[in-house]
C-alpha positions in Angstrom: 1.1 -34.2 -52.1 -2.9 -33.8 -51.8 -2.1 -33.9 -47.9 0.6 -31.6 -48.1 -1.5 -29.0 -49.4 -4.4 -30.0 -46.6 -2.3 -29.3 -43.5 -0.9 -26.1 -45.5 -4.6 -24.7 -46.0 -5.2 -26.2 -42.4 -2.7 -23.9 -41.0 -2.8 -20.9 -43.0 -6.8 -21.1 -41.6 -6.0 -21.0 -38.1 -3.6 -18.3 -38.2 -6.0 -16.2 -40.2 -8.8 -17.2 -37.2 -6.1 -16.5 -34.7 -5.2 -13.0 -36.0 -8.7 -11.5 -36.3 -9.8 -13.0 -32.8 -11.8 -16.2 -34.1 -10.2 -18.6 -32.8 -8.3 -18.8 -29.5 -5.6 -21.7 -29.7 -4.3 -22.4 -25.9 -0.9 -20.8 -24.9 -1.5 -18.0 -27.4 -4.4 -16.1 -25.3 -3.2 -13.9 -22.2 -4.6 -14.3 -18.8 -6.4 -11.0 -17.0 -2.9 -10.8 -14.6 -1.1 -10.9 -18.2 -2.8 -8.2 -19.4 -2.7 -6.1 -17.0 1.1 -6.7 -15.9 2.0 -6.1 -20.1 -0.8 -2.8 -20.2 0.8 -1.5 -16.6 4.4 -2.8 -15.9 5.4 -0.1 -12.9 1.7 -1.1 -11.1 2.3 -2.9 -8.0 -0.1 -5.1 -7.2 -0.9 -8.1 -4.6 -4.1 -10.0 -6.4 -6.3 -9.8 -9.3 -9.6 -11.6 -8.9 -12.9 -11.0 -11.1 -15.4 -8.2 -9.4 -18.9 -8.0 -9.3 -19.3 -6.7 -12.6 -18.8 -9.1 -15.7 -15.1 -8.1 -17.6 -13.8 -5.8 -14.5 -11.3 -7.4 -12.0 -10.4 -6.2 -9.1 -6.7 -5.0 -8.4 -5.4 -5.3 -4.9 -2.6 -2.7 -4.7 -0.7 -1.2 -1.2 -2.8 2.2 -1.9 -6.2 0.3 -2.0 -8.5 -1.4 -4.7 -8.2 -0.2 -8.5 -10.3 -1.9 -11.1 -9.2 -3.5 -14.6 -10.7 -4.3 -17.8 -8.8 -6.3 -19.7 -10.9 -5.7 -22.9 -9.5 -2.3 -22.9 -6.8 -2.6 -21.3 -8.0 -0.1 -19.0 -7.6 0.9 -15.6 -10.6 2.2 -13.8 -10.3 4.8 -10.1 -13.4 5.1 -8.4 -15.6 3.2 -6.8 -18.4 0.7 -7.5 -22.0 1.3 -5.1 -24.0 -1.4 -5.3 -28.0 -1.8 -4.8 -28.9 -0.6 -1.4 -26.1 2.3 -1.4 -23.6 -0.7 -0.6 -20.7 0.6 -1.4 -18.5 -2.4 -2.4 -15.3 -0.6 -3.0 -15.4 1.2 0.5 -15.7 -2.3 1.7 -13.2 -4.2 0.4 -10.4 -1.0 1.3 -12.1 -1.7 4.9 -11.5 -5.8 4.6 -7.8 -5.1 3.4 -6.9 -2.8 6.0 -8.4 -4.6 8.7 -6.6 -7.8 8.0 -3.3 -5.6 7.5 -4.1 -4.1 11.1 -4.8 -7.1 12.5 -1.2 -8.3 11.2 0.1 -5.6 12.9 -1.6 -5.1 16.5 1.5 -7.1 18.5 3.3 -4.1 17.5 1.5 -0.8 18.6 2.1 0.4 22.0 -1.6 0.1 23.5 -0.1 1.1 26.8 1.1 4.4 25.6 -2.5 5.0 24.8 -4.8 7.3 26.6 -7.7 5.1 28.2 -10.9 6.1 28.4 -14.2 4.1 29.8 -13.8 0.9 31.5 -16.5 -1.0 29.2 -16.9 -4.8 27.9 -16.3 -3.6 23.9 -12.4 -2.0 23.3 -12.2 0.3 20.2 -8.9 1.5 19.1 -9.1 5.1 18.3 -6.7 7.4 16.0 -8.6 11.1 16.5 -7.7 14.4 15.9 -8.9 17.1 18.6 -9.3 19.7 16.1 -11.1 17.2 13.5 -15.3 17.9 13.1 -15.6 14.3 12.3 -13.5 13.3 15.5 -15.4 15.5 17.6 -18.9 14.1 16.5 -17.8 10.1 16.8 -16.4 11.4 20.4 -19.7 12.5 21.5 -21.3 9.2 20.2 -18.6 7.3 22.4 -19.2 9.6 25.2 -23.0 8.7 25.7 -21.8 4.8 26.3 -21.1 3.2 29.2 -19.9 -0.1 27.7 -16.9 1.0 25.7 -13.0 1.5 26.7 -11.4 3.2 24.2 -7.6 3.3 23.3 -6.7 6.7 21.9 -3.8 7.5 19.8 -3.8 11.5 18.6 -2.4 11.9 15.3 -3.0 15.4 14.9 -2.9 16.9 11.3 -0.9 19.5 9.8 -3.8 21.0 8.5 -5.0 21.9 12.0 -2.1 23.8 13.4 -3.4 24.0 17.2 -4.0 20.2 17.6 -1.1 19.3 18.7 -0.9 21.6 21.7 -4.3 20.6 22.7 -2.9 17.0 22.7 0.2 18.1 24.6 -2.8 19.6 27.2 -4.2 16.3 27.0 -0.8 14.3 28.0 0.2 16.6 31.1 -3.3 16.7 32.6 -3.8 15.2 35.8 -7.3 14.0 34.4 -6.4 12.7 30.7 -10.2 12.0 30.4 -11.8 15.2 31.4 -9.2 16.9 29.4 -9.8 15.0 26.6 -13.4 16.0 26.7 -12.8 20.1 26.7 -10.5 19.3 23.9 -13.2 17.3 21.5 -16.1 19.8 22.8 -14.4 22.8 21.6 -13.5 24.1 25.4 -10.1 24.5 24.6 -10.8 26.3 21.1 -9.7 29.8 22.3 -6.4 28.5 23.1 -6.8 30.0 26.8 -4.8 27.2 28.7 -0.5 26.8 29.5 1.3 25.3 26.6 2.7 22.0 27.7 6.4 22.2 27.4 7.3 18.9 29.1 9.7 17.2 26.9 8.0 13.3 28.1 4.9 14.7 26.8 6.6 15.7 22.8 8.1 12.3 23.0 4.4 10.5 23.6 2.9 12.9 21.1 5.7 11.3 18.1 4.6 7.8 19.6 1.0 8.5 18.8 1.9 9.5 15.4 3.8 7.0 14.5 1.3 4.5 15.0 -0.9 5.9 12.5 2.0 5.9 10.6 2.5 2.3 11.4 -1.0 1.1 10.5 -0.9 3.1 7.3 -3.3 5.5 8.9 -3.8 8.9 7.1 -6.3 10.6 8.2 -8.8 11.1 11.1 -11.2 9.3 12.5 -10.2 5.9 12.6 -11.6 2.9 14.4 -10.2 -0.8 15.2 -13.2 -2.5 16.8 -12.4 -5.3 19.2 -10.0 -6.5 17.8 -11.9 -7.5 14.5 -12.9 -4.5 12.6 -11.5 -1.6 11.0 -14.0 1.8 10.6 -12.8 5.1 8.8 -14.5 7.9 9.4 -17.3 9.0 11.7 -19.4 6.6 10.3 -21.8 5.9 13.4 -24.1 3.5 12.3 -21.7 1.3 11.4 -20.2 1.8 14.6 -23.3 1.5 16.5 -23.8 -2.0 14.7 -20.5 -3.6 15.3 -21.0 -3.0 19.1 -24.7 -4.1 19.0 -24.6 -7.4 16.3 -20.4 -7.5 16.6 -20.0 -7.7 12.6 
């Protein structure tokens, strides 16, 4: 009877330990992927792996890296700069896309591409002719000699004369010098013949679509030999990956 009564208290302990948090009996306690799949059933995710912060994991979704604190069952957009203005979110995005890229380069058309330079390094480029950022990566690229680049246009609605200065592009005899009136502003007064050849639209919903493709949304974008994805005009970075290669 006495041991009735022990395994009775014994019990009625543990669920009291177990119901204000004391006591964490395996089976009972939720993983971090748990949580968050209970706190957040509609997220989509891929991965959930600890971050660099004690109690936050990271979330790998198809829209880029989200944070999660399973403490409070939280969800957390922004992004996390570390010491020396490392910007770890930034980062990962770029490690995620570049290994989604690099999944998906036997698919894009690089022969559809307008080259430019004949150099040792190849960069992949998705520019917009009417973009500030475009135009200021171009004129870095422009000053090198050991570069050939593979530009696809993908010209954005928010610059309504881009795509005829691509279409300009496409039907001139000289793709590269046109190229360069278009991202030095030459062609800014909108002084030169419409190209109405119907080869050249067809070219122009190729280039778009492999932004599309790649997941691409805005301009400038950057596949470095084959290894290494940039967004933005972000020369240094650039400048580094064609001195050191990483």
């Amino acid at each position: 009877m006495g041991e009735i009564m022990m395994r009775k208290k014994m019990i009625t302990a543990a669920l009291f330990f177990m119901m204000t948090g004391l006591l964490t009996v395996p089976g009972f306690a939720q993983t971090p992927e748990e949580s968050l799949k209970k706190a957040f059933p509609r997220l989509i995710f891929d991965n959930l792996s600890p971050s660099n912060i004690k109690g936050i994991y990271e979330v790998i979704t198809p829209n880029g890296v989200l944070y999660y604190s399973p403490e409070t069952e939280s969800l957390i957009v922004g992004e996390i700069i570390a010491r020396g203005d490392r910007n770890l979110t930034q980062e990962k995005n770029q490690e995620i896309l570049t290994a989604s890229i690099k999944g998906k380069m036997k698919d894009i058309p690089l022969d559809k591409a307008v080259i430019i330079g004949k150099g040792k390094h190849t960069v992949m480029e998705i520019t917009d002719p009417d973009c500030p950022y475009c135009r200021r990566a171009s004129e870095f690229f422009s000053r090198r000699t050991d570069v050939t680049r593979q530009v696809f246009f993908y010209p954005l609605s928010s610059h309504p004369t881009a795509a005829d200065k691509v279409l300009y592009i496409f039907c001139a005899k000289d793709k590269t010098k046109a190229y360069e009136e278009a991202m030095t502003g030459k062609l800014d007064d909108m002084k030169f013949t419409i190209c109405e050849d119907p080869q050249a639209r067809e070219l122009l919903k190729t280039h778009k679509g492999v932004a599309e493709r790649l997941g691409v949304r805005g301009t400038p974008f950057f596949f470095v030999d084959g290894h290494t994805a940039v967004f933005g005009a972000d020369v240094p970075r650039l400048e580094k990956l064609l001195r050191d290669g990483k």
